[in-house]
C-alpha positions as CSV (number, residue, x, y, z in Angstrom):
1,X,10.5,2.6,-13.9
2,X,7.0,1.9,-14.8
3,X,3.8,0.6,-12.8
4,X,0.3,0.6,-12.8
5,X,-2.3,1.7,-10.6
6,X,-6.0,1.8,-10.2
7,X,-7.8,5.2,-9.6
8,X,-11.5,5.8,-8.2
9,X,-13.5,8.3,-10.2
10,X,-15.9,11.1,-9.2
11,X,-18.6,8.6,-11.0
12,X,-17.6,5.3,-9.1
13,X,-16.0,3.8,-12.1
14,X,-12.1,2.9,-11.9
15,X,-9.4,3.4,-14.1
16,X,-5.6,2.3,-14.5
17,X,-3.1,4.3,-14.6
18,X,0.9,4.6,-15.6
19,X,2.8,5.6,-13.0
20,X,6.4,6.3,-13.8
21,X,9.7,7.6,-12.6
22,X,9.2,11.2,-11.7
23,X,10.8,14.1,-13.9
24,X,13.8,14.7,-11.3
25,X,14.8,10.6,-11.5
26,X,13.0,9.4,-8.2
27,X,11.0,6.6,-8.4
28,X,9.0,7.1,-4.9
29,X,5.6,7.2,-7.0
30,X,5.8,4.0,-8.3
31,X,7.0,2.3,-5.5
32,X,4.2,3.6,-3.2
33,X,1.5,2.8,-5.9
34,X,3.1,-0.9,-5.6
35,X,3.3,-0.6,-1.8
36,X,-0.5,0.1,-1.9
37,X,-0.8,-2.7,-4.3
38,X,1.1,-5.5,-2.1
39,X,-0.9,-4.4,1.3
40,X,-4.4,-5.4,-0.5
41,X,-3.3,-9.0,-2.4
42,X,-3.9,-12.0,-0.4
43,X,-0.8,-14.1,0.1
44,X,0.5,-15.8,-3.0
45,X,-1.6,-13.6,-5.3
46,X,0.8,-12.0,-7.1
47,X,2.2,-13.4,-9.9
48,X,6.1,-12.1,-9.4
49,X,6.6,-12.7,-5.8
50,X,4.7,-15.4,-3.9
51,X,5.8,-14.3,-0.7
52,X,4.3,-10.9,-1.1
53,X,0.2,-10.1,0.6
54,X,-1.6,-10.7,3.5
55,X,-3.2,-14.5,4.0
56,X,-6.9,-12.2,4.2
57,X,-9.1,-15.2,4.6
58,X,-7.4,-17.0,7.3
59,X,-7.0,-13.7,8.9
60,X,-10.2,-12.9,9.1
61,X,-11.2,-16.8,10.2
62,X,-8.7,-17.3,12.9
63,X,-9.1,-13.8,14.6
64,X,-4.9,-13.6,14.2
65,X,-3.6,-10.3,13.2
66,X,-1.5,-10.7,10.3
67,X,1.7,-8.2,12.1
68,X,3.8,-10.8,10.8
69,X,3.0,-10.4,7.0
70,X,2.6,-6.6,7.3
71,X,6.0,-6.8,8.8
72,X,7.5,-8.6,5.8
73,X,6.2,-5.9,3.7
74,X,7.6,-3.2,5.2
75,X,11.5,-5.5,5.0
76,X,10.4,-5.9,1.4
77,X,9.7,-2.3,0.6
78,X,11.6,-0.2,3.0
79,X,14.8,0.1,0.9
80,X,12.7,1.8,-2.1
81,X,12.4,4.6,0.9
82,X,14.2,7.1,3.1
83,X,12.1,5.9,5.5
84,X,9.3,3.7,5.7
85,X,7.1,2.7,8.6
86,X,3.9,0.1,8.7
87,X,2.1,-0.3,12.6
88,X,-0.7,-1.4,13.7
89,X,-2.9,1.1,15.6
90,X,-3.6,0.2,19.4
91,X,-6.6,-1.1,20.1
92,X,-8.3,-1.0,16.6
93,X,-10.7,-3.8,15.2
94,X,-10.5,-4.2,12.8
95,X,-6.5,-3.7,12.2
96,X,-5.9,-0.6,11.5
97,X,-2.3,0.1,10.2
98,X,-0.8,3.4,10.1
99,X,1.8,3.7,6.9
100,X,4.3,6.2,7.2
101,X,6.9,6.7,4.3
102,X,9.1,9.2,3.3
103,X,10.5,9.8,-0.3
104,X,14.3,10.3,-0.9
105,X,13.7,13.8,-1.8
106,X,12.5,14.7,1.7
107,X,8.8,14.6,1.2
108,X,6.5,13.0,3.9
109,X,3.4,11.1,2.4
110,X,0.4,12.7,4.7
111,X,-2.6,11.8,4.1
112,X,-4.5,14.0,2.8
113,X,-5.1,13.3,-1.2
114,X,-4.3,15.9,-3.6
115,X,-6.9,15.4,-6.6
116,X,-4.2,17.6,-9.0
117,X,-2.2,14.3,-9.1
118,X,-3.2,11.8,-11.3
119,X,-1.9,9.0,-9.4
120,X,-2.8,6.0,-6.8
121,X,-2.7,7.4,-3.6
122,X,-2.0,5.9,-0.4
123,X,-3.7,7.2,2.6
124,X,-1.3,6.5,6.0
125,X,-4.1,3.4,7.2
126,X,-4.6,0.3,5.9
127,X,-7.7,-1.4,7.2
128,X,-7.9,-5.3,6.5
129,X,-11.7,-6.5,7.3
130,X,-14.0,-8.4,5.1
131,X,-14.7,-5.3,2.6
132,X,-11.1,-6.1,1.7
133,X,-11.6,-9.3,-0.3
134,X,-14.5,-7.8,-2.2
């Protein structure tokens, strides 16, 4: 399996990368890079599955969380997973939502960032505010 993924250099500048199906057959690597891809589209962005994102705009006009999108995520991506978990954080404005997965070899994605892999990372919160749909 193959996906791409954008990384943030040290300069600023961003770059895409392959992301494939690791070297012991798991694929966990590219489904997290797409994960991290379906939590920033708006709603009907993508161009394979319209149902995938997060209506941004209205979110951010009605004052509505969007729990029941995020929620639809996680049903869409949680089989790709041992475990996978998307909620929002108590309290937080603007939503905050904690992402916990783990990969079928037993690894828990923390989230710290390890610059030695040349990858997309996903840190565990997702933060949807205006800075989103720049």
């Amino acid at each position: 399996m193959r996906t791409w993924g954008r990384i943030a250099n040290a300069d600023g500048t961003k770059t895409w990368v392959k992301v494939e199906t690791d070297a012991n057959g798991f694929d966990d690597n590219c489904w997290l890079t797409t994960l991290a891809q379906a939590l920033k589209l708006n709603l009907g962005e993508s161009p394979f599955f319209a149902n995938t994102g997060i209506p941004q705009m209205q979110t951010i006009v009605t004052q509505v969380l969007p729990d029941f999108y995020v929620n639809q995520i996680q049903q869409q991506f949680s089989p790709h997973f041992a475990s996978l978990t998307i909620a929002r954080v108590q309290g937080s404005f603007p939503p905050v939502y904690q992402v916990t997965a783990v990969c079928h070899n037993g690894a828990i994605l923390t989230p710290y960032v390890d610059s030695s892999i040349v990858a997309p990372q996903l840190d565990n919160t997702f933060t949807l505010n205006s800075s989103t749909l720049a």
